[in-house]
Steps between C-alpha positions, in 0.01 A plus 500: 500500500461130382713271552655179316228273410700195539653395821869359534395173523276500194715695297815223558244208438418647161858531407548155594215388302656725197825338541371133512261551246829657272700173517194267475449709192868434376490124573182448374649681192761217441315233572223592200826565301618181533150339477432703157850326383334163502706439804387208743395516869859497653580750256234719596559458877892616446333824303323504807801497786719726215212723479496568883854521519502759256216696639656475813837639401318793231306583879841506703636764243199680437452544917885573555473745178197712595654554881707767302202679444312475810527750796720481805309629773745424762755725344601841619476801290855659422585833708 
């Protein structure tokens, strides 16, 4: 039988890269919006900061939302 090919370790760091990479992605997102809008560099930087704030509150939900659907090993079956 063959097993998992990644280990525990590996598999967490590549969610962690997935997340980080997700609000980078989000903050980079409003910073080119507010760059595109002719916007200057302390306009840019506050895209920036929103951009991770935002990313980083879309990430809280989407972790606390897909919980429902993962499995809870630890629980008992029903008798």
């Amino acid at each position: 039988m063959v097993g998992p090919s990644m280990t525990d370790e590996e598999r967490d760091e590549a969610n962690r890269r997935l997340q980080v990479g997700f609000v980078l992605l989000v903050a980079a997102s409003g910073a080119l919006v507010a760059f595109q809008s002719d916007g200057g560099l302390t306009f840019v930087a506050a895209g920036f900061v929103g951009g991770l704030v935002a990313g980083l509150a879309l990430l809280w939900f989407l972790m606390r939302w897909l919980r429902e659907f993962k499995p809870d090993v630890n629980r008992r079956p029903p008798r």
